[in-house]
N, C-alpha and C positions, 0 to 999 in steps of 0.2 A: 188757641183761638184761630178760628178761620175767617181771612178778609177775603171782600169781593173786592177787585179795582172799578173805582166810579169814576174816575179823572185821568186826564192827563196833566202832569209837573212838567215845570221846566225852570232849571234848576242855576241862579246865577254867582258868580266867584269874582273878584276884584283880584288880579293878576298881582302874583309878590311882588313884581318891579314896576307897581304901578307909580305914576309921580303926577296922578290927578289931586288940584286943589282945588279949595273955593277963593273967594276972593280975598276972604280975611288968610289965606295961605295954610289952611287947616286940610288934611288928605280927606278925600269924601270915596264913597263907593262907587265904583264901575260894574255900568252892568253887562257886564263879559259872561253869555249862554254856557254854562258847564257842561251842564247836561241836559237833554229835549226830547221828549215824547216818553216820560217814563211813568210807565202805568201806577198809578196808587189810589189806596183806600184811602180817603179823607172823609173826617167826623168833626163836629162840632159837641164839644161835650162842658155842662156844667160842673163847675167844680164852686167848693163850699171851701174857705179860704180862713183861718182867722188872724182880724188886725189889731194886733196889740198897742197901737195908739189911739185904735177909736176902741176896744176893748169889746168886739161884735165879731162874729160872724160875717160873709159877705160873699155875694154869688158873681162868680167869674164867669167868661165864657174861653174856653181853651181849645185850640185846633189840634188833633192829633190826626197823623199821615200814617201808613204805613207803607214799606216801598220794600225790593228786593234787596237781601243781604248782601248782594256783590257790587254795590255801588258803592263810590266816594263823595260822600256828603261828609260837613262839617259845619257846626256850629259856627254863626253868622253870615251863613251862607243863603242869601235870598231866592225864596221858590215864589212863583207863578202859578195860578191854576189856569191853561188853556181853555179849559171850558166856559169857562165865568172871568176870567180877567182878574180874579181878585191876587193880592199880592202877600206875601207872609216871609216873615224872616222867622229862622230855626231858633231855636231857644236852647236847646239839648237834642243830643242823636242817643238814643241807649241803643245797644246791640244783645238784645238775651241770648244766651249761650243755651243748649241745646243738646242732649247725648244722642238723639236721633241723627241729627241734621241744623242748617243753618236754619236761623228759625229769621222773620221778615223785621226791617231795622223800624223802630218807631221814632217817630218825629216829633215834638213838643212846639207848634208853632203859634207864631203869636202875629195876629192879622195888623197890616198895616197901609197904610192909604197910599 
């Protein structure tokens, strides 16, 4: 499948030797810039969900990114979209393998305030 890039991400990591807390002394996230100005396809796409305690069907809305294979992203790792300010944490990185070539990593993000 071929993506156009519509955005720019910027891409934020909590440093391993962080030793930020809150007040109750619980570690909270730092928002330390990873990575910044990196091109991607971002979508908004319906998904159809089903909840087996309400025993239904249920329409979701899920953000999917795609961005170049030679980047280090990781799962809870906080993105930005530059153009809209909106904010998303990763959910999952899959990387499809490819016999041609490196093929572009997809993002499972889930929007957050």
């Amino acid at each position: 499948m071929t993506t156009r890039a519509s955005t720019r991400l910027t891409f934020y990591r909590t440093p391993e030797d962080s030793t930020a807390t809150n007040e109750w002394g619980e570690p909270v996230d730092e928002d330390v810039p990873h990575l910044t100005g990196v091109l991607a396809a971002l979508q908004e796409e319906t998904v159809r969900q089903w909840q087996p305690s309400e025993r239904r069907l249920i329409e979701t809305q899920m953000w999917v990114a795609r961005i170049r294979p030679d980047l280090d992203v990781r799962d809870d790792d906080r993105v930005q979209d530059e153009k809209t300010g909106a904010r998303y944490v990763i959910e999952s990185v899959h990387r499809p393998t490819s016999y041609i070539g490196w093929r572009r990593i997809r993002l499972q993000l889930k929007h957050i305030d």
